[in-house]
C-alpha positions as CSV (number, residue, x, y, z in Angstrom):
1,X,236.4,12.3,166.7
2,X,238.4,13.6,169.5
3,X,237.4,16.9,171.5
4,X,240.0,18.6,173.4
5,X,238.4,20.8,176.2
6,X,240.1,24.3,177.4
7,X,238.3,26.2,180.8
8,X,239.2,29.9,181.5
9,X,237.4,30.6,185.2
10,X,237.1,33.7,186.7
11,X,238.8,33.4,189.9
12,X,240.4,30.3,191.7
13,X,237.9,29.8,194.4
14,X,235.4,29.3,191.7
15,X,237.7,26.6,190.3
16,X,238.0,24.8,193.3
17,X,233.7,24.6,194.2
18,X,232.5,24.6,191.5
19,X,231.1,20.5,190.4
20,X,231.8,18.7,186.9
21,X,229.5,19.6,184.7
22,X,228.6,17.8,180.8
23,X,230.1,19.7,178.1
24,X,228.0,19.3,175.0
25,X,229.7,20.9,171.7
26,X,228.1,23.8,169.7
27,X,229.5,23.4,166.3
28,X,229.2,19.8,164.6
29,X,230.7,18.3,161.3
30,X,228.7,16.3,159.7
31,X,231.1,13.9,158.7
32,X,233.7,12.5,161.3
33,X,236.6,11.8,158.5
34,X,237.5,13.3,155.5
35,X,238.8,11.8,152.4
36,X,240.5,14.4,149.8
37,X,240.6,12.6,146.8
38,X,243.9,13.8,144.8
39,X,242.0,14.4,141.5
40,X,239.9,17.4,143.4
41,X,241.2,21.3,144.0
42,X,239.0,21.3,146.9
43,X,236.6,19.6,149.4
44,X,233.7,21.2,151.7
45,X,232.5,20.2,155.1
46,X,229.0,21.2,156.8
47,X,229.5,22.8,159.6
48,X,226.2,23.3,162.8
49,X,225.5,26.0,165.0
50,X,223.5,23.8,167.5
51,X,223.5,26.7,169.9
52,X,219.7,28.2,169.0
53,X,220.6,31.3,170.8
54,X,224.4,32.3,170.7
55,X,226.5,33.0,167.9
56,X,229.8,31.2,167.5
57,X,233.2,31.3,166.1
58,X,234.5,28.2,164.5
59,X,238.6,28.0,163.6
60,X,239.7,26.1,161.8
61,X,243.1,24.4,160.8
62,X,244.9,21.3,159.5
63,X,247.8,19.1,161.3
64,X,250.3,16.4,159.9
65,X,250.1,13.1,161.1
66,X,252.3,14.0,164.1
67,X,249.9,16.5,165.1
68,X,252.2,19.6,163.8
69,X,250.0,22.5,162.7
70,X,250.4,22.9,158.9
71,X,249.9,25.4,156.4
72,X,250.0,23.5,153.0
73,X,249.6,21.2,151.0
74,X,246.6,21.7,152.4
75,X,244.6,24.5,153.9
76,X,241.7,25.7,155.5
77,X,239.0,28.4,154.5
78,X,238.2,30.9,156.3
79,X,240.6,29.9,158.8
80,X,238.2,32.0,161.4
81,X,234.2,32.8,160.4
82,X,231.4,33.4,162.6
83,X,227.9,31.0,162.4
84,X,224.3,32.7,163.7
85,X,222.3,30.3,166.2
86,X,220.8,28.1,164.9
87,X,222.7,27.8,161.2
88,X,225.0,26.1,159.2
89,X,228.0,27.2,156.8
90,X,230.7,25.6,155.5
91,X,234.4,24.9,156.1
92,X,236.3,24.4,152.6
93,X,239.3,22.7,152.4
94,X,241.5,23.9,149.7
95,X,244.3,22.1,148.0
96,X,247.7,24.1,146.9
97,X,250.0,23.5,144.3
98,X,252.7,21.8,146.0
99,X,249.8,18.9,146.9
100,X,251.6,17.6,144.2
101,X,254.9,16.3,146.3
102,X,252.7,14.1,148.8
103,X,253.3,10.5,147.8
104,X,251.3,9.4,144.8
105,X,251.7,5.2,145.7
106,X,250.4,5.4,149.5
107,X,247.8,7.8,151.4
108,X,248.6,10.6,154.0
109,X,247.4,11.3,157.2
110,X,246.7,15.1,158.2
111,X,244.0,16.2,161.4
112,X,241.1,18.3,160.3
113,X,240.9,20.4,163.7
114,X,237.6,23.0,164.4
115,X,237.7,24.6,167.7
116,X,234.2,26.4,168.5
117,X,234.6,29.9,170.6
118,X,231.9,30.9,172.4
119,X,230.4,34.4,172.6
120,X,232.4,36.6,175.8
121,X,231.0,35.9,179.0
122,X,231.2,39.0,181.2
123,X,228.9,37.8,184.1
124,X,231.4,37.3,187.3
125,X,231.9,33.7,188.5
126,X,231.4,32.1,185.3
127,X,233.4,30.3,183.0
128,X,233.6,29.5,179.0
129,X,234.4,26.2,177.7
130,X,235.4,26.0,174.2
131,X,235.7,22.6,172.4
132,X,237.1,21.0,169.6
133,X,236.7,18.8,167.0
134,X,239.7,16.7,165.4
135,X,238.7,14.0,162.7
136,X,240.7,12.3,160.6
137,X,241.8,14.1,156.7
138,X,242.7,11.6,154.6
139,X,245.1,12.5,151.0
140,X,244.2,9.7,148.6
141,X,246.2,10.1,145.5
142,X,244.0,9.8,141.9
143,X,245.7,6.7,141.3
144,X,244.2,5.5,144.6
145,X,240.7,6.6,144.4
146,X,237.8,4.0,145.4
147,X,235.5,2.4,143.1
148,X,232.2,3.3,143.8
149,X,229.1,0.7,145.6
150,X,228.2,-0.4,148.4
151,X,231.7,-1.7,148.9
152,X,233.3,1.2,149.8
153,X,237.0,-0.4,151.1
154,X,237.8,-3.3,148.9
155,X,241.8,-3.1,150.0
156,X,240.5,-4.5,153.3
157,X,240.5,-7.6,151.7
158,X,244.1,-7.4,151.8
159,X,244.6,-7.6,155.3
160,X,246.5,-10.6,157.0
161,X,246.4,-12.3,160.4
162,X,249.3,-13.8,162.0
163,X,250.2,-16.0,165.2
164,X,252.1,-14.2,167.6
165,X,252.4,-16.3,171.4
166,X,249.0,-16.3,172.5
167,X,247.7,-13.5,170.2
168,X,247.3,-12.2,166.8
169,X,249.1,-9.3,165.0
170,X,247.5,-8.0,161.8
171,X,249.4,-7.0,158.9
172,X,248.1,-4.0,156.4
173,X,250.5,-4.6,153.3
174,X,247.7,-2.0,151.1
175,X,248.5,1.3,150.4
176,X,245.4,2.9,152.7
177,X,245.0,3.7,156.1
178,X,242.7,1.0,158.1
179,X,241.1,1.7,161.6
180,X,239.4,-1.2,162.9
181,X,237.4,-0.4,165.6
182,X,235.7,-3.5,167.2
183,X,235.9,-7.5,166.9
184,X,233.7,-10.2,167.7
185,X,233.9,-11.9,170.9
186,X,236.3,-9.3,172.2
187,X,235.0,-7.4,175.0
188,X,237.9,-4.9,175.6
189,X,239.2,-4.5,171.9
190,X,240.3,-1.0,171.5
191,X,240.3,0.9,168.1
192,X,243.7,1.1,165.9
193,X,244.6,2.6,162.9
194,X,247.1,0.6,160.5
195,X,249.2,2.8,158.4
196,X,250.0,1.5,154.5
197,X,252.5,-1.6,155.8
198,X,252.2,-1.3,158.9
199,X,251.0,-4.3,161.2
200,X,250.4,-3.8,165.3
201,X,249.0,-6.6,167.5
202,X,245.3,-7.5,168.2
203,X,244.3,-7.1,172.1
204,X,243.1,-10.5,173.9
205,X,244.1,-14.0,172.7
206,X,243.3,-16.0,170.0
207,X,240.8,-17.8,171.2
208,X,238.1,-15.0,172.2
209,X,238.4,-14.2,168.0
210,X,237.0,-18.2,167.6
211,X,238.1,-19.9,164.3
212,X,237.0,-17.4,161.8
213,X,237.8,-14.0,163.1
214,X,235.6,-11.2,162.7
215,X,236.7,-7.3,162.8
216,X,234.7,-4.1,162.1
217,X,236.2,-1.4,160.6
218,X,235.3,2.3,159.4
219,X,235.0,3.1,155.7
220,X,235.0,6.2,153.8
221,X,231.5,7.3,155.1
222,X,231.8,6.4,159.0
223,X,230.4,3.3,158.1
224,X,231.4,-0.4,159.6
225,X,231.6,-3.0,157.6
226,X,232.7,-6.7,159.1
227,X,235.9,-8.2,157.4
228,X,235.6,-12.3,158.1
229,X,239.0,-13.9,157.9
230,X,239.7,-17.9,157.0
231,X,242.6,-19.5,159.2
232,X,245.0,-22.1,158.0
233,X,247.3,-22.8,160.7
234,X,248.9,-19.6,161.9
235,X,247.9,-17.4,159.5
236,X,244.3,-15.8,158.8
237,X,243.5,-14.2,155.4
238,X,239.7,-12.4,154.5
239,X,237.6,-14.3,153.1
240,X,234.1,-12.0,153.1
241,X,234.2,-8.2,153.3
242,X,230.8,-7.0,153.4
243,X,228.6,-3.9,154.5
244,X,225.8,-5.4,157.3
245,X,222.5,-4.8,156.0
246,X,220.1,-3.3,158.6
């Protein structure tokens, strides 16, 4: 989830004195990705007025995956509504006809955006933050849709380590989207997202992953699941794709 933070002051000198301060968001999704499977009309999110005494406005709206706002195939209602203190409603994400031209072999990426706007502050030398949410809106076609268990992601098992110098680079030859966000025994790894047949390099070298590599991803639910991979040579493939159990 990524928040993008916008600050209207009241006059310069305010600007300049005035110390950082923690910004703590209002409105909350429950969920922190969204999966539209292609065989619905429609999905709803869950939307939190945390604020317990200040209305807010929530807008909302969708990008493509270069960040371009959109207005189909998929769209958001209302694009604008108003949440008490305190309560929650819902943002609805409605599908239009031309879904229909998206790719039906592979998914698409689109951002779910929600930007909170707080109530007008008239008090003098003050300032309004307004944040926003941006999680990820997945398009899975119905020909793509996940099985249902505890094994949420089973095209993970698909994924494919190779030797490159001193590193790894990991191929995703399925046709979904795959953020891994963590590996064993790598300190600094930082969180990537594979596109369907895409493949990107694995920070730090080979041997901080150890002989069986071990990365964490996020599934459908915000959950992370561990993917163990078996190496041959210089090439890894998975060999155990599992949910931890806590």
């Amino acid at each position: 989830m990524k928040h993008a933070l916008r600050i209207t002051l009241s006059t310069a000198i305010v600007a300049m004195l005035a110390a950082p301060l923690p910004a703590r968001a209002a409105l909350a999704l429950q969920q922190t990705r969204v999966i539209f499977n292609g065989d619905s009309t429609s999905a709803s999110l869950l939307v939190n007025n945390q604020n317990s005494t200040a209305p807010y406005l929530a807008q909302g709206w969708i990008e493509d995956g270069a960040g371009k706002k959109v207005r189909r195939p998929l769209l958001v209602l209302p694009p604008l509504q108003r949440i008490e203190p305190g309560a929650s409603s819902q943002v609805k994400i409605q599908a239009l006809p031309d879904v229909n031209l998206l790719r039906q072999d592979r998914e698409t990426l689109f951002y779910l955006n929600l930007r909170e706007i707080p109530p007008r502050n008239d008090r003098p030398n003050t300032f309004n933050i307004a944040l926003q949410n941006r999680i990820k809106l997945f398009y899975r076609p119905a020909a793509l849709q996940a099985p249902l268990g505890e094994l949420a992601s089973p095209w993970l098992s698909q994924l494919v380590l190779e030797k490159r110098g001193d590193g790894w680079r990991i191929s995703n030859p399925s046709a979904y989207y795959v953020t891994l966000v963590a590996a064993r025994g790598v300190s600094a790894f930082s969180p990537l997202m594979l596109a369907p047949g895409a493949s990107a390099p694995l920070p730090g070298d080979i041997a901080n992953y150890g002989s069986a590599p071990v990365l964490t991803y996020l599934n459908d639910y915000g959950g992370r699941p561990e993917v163990t991979f078996g190496c041959a040579a210089a090439r890894c493939t998975v060999t155990a794709n599992r949910v931890p159990r806590g």
